[in-house]
C-alpha positions as CSV (number, residue, x, y, z in Angstrom):
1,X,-49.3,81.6,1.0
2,X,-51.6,80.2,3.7
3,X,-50.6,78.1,6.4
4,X,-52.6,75.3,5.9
5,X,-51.3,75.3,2.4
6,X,-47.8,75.0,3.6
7,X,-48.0,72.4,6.3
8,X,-49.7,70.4,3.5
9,X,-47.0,70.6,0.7
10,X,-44.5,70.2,3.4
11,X,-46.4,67.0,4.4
12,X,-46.3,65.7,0.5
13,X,-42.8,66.2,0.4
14,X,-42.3,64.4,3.5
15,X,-44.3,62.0,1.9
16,X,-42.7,61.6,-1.4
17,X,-39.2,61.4,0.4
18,X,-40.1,58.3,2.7
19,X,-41.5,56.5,-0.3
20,X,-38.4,57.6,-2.5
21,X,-36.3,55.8,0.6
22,X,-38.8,53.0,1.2
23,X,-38.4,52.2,-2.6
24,X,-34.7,52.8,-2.4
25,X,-34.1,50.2,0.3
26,X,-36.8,47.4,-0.8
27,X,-34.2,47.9,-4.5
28,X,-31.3,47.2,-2.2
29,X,-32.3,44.5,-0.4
30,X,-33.9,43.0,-3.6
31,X,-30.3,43.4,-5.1
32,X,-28.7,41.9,-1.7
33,X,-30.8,38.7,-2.2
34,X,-30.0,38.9,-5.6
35,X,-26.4,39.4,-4.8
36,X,-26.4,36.6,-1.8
37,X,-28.3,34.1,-4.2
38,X,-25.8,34.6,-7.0
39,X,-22.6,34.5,-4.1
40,X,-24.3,31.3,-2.7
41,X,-24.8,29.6,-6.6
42,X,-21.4,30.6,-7.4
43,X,-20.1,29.3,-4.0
44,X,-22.3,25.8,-5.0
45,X,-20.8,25.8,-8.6
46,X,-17.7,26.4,-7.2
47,X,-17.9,23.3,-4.7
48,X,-19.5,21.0,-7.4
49,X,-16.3,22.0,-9.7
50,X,-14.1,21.0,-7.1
51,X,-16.0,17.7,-6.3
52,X,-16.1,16.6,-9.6
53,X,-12.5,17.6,-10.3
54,X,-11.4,14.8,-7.3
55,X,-10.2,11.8,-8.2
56,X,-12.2,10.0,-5.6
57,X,-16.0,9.5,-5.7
58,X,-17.8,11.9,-3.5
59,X,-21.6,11.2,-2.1
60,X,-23.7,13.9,-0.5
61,X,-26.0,12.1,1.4
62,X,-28.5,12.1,4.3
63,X,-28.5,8.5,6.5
64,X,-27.6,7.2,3.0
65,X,-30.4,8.8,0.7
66,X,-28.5,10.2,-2.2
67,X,-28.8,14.0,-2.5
68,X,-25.5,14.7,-4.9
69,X,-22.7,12.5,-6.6
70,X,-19.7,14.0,-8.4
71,X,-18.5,12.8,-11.6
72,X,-16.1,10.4,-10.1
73,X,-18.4,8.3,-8.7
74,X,-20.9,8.9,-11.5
75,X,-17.9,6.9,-13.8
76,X,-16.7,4.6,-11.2
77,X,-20.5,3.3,-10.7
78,X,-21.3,3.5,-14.8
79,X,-24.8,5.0,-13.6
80,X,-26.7,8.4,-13.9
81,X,-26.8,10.8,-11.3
82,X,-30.3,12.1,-11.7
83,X,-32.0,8.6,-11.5
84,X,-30.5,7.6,-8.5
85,X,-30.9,11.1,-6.5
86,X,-33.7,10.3,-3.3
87,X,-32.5,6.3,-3.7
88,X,-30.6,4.7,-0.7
89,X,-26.7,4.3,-1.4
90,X,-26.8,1.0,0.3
91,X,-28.8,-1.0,-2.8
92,X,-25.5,-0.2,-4.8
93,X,-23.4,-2.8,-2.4
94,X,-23.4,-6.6,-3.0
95,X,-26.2,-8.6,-1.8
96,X,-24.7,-9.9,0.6
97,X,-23.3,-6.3,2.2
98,X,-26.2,-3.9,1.8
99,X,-27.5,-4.4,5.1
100,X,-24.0,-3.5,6.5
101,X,-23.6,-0.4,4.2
102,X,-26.9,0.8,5.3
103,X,-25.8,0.9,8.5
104,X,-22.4,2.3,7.8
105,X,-23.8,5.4,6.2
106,X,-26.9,5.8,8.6
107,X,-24.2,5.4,11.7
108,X,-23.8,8.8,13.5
109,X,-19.9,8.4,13.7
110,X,-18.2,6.7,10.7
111,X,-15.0,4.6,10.1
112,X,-13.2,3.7,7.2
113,X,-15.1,1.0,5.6
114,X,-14.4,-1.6,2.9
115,X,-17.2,-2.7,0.6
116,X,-18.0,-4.5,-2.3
117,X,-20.5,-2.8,-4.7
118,X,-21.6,-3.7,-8.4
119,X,-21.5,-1.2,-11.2
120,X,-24.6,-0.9,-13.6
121,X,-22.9,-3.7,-15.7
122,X,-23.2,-6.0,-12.4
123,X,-19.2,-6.1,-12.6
124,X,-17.8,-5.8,-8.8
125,X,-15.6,-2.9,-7.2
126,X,-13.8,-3.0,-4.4
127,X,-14.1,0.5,-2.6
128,X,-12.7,2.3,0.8
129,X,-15.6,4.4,2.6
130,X,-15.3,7.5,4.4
131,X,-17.5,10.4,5.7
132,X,-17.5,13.6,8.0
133,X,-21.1,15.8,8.4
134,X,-20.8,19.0,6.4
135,X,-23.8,21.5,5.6
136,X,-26.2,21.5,1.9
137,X,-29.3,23.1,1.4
138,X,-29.5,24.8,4.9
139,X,-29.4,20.9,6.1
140,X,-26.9,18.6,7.9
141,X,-25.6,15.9,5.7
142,X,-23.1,13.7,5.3
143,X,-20.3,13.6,2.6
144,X,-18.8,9.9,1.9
145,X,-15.6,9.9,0.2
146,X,-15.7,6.9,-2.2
147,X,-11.9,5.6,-3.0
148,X,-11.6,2.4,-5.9
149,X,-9.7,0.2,-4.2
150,X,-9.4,-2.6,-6.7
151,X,-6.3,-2.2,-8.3
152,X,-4.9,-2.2,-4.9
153,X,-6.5,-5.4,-3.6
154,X,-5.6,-6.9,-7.0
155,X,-2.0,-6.1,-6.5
156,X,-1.5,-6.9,-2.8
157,X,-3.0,-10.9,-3.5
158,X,-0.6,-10.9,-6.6
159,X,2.1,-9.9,-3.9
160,X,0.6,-12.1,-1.3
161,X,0.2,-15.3,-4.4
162,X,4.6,-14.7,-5.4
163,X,5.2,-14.4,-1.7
164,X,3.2,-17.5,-0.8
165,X,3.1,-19.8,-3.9
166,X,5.0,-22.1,-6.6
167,X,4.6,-20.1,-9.9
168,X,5.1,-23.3,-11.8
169,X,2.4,-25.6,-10.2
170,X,-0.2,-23.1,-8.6
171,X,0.9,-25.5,-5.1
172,X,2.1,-23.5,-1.4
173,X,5.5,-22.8,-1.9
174,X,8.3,-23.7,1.0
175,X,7.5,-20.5,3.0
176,X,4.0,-21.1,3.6
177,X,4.7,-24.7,4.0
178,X,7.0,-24.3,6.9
179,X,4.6,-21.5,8.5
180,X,1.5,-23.2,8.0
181,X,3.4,-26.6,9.4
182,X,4.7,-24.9,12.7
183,X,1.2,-23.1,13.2
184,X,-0.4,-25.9,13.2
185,X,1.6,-27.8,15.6
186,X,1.4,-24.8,18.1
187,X,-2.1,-25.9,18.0
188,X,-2.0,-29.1,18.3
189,X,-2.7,-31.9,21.5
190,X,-3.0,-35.7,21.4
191,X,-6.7,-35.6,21.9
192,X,-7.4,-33.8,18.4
193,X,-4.9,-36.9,16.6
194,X,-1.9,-36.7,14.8
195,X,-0.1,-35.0,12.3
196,X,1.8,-36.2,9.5
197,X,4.0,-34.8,7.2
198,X,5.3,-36.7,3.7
199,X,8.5,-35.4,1.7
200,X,8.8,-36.5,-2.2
201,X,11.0,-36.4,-4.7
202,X,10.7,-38.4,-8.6
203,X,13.0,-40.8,-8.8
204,X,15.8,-39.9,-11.5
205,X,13.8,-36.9,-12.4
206,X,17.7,-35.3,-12.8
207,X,18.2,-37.4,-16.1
208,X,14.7,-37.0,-17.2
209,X,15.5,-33.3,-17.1
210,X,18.6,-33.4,-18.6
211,X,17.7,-35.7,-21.4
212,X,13.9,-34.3,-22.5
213,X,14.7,-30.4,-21.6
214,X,14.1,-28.3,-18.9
215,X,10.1,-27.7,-21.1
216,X,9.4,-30.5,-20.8
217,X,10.4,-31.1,-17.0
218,X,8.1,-28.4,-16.2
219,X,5.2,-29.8,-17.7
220,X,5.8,-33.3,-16.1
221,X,6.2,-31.4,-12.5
222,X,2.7,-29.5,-13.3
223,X,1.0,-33.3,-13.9
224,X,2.6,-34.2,-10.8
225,X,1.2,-31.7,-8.5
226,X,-2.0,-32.7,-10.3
227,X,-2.2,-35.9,-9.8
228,X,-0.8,-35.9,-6.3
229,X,-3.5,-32.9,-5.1
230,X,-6.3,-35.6,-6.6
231,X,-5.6,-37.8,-3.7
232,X,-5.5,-35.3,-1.0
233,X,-8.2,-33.8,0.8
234,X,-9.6,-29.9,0.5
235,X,-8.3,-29.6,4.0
236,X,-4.2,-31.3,3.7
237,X,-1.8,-28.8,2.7
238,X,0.1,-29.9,-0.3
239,X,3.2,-28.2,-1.5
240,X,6.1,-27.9,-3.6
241,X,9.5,-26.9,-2.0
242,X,11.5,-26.3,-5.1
243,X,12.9,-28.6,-7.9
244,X,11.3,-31.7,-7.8
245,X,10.4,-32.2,-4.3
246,X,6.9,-31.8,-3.0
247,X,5.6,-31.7,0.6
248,X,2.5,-32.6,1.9
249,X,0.6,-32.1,5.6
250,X,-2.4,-34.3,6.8
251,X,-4.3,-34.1,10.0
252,X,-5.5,-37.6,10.8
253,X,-8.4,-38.4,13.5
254,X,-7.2,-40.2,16.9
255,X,-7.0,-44.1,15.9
256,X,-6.5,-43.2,12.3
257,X,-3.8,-45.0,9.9
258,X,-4.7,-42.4,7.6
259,X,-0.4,-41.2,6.6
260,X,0.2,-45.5,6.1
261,X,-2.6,-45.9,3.4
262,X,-2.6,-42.4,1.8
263,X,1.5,-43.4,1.6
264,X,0.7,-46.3,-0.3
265,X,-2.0,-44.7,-2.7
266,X,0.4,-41.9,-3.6
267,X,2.9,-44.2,-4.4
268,X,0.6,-46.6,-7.0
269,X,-0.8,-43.3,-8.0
270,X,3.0,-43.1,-10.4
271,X,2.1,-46.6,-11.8
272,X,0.4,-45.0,-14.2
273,X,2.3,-43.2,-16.4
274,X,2.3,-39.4,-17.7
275,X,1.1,-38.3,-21.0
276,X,3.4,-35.2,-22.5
277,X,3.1,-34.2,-25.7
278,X,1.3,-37.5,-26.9
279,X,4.2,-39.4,-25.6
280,X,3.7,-41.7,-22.4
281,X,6.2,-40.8,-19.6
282,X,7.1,-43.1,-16.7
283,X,8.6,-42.1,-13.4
284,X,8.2,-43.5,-10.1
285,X,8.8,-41.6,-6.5
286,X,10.1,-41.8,-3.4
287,X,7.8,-41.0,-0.5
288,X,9.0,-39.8,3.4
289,X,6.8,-40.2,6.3
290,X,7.2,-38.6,9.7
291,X,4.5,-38.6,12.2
292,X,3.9,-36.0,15.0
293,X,4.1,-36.4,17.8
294,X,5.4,-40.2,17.5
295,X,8.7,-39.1,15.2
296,X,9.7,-35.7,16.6
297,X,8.0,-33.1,18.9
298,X,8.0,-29.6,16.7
299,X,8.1,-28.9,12.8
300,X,12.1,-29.0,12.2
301,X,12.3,-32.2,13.7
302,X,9.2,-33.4,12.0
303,X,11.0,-32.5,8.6
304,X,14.4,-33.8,9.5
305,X,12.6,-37.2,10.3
306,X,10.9,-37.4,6.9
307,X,13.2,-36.5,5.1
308,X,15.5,-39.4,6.5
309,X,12.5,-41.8,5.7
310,X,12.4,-40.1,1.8
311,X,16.1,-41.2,2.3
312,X,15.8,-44.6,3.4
313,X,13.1,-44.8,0.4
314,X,15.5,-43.7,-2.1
315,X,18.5,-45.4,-1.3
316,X,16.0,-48.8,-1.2
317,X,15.9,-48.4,-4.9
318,X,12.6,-45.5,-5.0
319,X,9.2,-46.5,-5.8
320,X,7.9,-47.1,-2.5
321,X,7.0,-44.9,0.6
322,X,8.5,-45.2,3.5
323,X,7.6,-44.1,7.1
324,X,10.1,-42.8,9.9
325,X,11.8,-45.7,12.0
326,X,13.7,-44.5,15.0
327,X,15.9,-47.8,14.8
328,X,16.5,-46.9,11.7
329,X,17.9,-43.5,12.9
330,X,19.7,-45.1,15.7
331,X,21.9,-47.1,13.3
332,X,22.4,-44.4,10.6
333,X,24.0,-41.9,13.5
334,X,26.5,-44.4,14.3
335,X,27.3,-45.5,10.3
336,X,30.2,-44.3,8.4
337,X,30.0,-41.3,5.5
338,X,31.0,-43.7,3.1
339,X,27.6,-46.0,4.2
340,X,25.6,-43.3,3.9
341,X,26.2,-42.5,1.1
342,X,26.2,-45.5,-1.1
343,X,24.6,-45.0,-5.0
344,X,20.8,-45.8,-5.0
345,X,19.3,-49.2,-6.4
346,X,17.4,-49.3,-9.1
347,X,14.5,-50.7,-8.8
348,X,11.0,-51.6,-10.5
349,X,8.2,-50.0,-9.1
350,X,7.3,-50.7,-5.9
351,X,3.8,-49.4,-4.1
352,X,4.3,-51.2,-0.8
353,X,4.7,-49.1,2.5
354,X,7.9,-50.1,4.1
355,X,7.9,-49.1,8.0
C-alpha cells in the first residue's frame, strides 16, 4: 500500500477517535448537568419538604420581597402563596406597623421582633420575627422564621388579669392596689397636689348576705363597683380588696377639695337603691378618708389612717363618709378595748362629710 495512502487512513482514524471522545465527553458533561440539576431539584424539594413540615411559618425573602412561603405560614396568613410571590411582606402588618416591619426585614442585622399582622379575613395575629441570611437561586436572601404568638399573649394577660384583678367585679384587686398605691407615692412631691385614698365597706352587707344568699350578694357587689366606678375619673384607681370592701385612689390638683366632695357624692350615690332581680335593694356605706401627705407620709400609714376614718364612720352609725382626724387618733390610742369596740349605731342614711 502506498504511503500517502497510509498516512491518510491513519489520519481518519485519528480523526474518528477524537470525535468518538469529543462526543463521549460533551454526553458526560450533558449527563453531569443533568445529574447536578436533578441533585440540586432534589436538594430544593428536599428543603421545601422540610420547610413546610415546620411548625413555624418560614419566609424566603429579599429586603422583604417575598420569593417563597412554606405551608405554615401559607395557613397561618389564610392567603395563597403564588399571588403574593414579588409583593413586600411588610403590607401583611397592621396599619399602623408596616412601616416598622419594612424596616425590620430590610435591616442588615435582625432581632427578634413582635408584630401584629392581619390574615386575609382582616382577623389579627400576634407573631414573633426572626431571620439569618441563607443562599436561593445562586442569590443572598434572607429566611424569617414566623412564630404565632397569640395563644401565648392570650394566656399571659389571662395570667396577668387573675394575678391583678377581682374576678367578681372586673375592679384591681388588693395586689395591684397596694403596688399601684406605693408607686405612686414614690413619685409624688407637694408641688404636683395630694393624694387621697378612701376605704368602704356596705353597711350590714353581713346580714344582707346571710339572709338573701351568697347569689345574690354577688350581684349586689357587681352594681356596687358599678355605680361607685360612675363617679370616678378614667385616671383614679378603683378597687375591690375582698368581701365587701372596696378601695379607691385619687390624685387631686394643689388647692383642690376634690377627696371632701367626691366623699360626699359617693356616699348620696347609695341613696338610691339597687335593683336585683326586679326587687329594690337598699344599703347604705361607710366611707374612710386619709390624705397624703396631711394623714401619714407612705402607703401603710395612708391605709391605716383610712381605715380608722371607715371606722370612726361605722361606729357613727354608717351612711356617711368620714375623713381622717388626728385628734381623733390621739384619743382612740389612749381609749380602753372595751370603747373601742362598742356595737355600731344604726342609723338612717346620712350623706354628710363628717371631718
Amino acid at each position: 500500500m502506498r504511503l500517502d495512502v497510509l498516512v491518510a487512513l491513519c489520519l481518519l482514524a485519528a480523526l474518528a477517535v477524537l470525535g468518538l471522545a469529543l462526543a463521549t465527553a460533551r454526553a458526560d458533561a450533558l449527563l453531569s448537568r443533568r445529574r447536578a440539576a436533578a441533585a440540586e431539584l432534589a436538594r430544593r424539594q428536599w428543603a421545601r419538604t422540610l420547610a413546610d413540615a415546620s411548625f413555624d411559618g418560614l419566609l424566603i425573602h429579599r429586603q422583604g420581597v417575598i420569593l417563597q412561603m412554606n405551608r405554615a405560614l401559607v395557613r397561618m396568613l389564610g392567603v395563597r402563596e403564588r399571588e403574593w410571590l414579588g409583593q413586600h411582606f411588610g403590607t401583611v402588618a397592621r396599619p399602623d406597623q408596616i412601616p416598622a416591619l419594612r424596616a425590620e426585614l430590610e435591616a442588615p442585622h435582625s432581632q427578634v421582633a413582635e408584630f401584629r399582622l392581619l390574615r386575609a379575613n382582616k382577623t389579627e395575629i400576634a407573631v414573633e420575627l426572626s431571620s439569618q441570611t441563607t443562599e436561593f437561586e445562586g442569590a443572598p436572601a434572607t429566611v424569617t422564621a414566623i412564630r404565632d404568638i397569640t395563644q401565648r399573649l392570650t394566656d399571659a394577660q389571662r395570667i396577668a388579669r387573675l394575678t391583678h384583678y377581682d374576678l367578681l367585679t372586673g375592679l384591681a384587686n388588693r395586689k395591684l392596689f397596694f403596688d399601684m398605691l406605693a408607686t405612686a407615692l414614690a413619685r409624688h412631691d407637694r408641688k404636683s397636689g395630694t393624694s387621697s385614698v378612701f376605704t368602704l365597706d356596705l353597711d350590714r352587707f353581713k346580714a344582707f348576705n346571710q339572709s338573701l344568699g351568697r347569689e345574690t350578694g354577688d350581684r349586689l357587689l357587681k352594681q356596687v363597683a358599678a355605680r361607685i366606678a360612675s363617679l370616678v375619673a378614667r385616671e383614679d384607681l378603683l378597687a375591690r380588696l375582698g368581701g365587701d370592701k372596696f378601695a379607691l385612689l385619687i390624685n387631686c390638683p394643689p388647692g383642690a377639695d376634690r377627696a371632701k366632695s367626691l366623699g360626699g357624692q359617693l356616699a348620696a350615690s347609695f341613696n338610691e337603691p339597687f335593683v336585683i332581680d326586679g326587687q329594690m335593694v337598699k344599703i347604705t356605706a361607710s366611707i374612710g378618708i386619709a390624705t397624703y401627705p396631711d394623714h401619714a407620709s407612705d402607703a401603710d400609714g395612708l391605709m391605716r389612717a383610712s381605715d380608722f376614718a371607715l371606722a370612726q364612720a361605722s361606729r357613727e352609725g354608717g351612711g356617711a363618709a368620714h375623713i381622717f382626724c388626728h385628734t381623733e387618733a390621739e384619743a382612740a390610742s389612749r381609749a380602753s378595748p372595751r370603747e373601742l369596740a362598742a356595737p355600731r349605731r344604726e342609723a338612717p342614711v346620712k350623706t354628710a362629710i363628717r371631718a
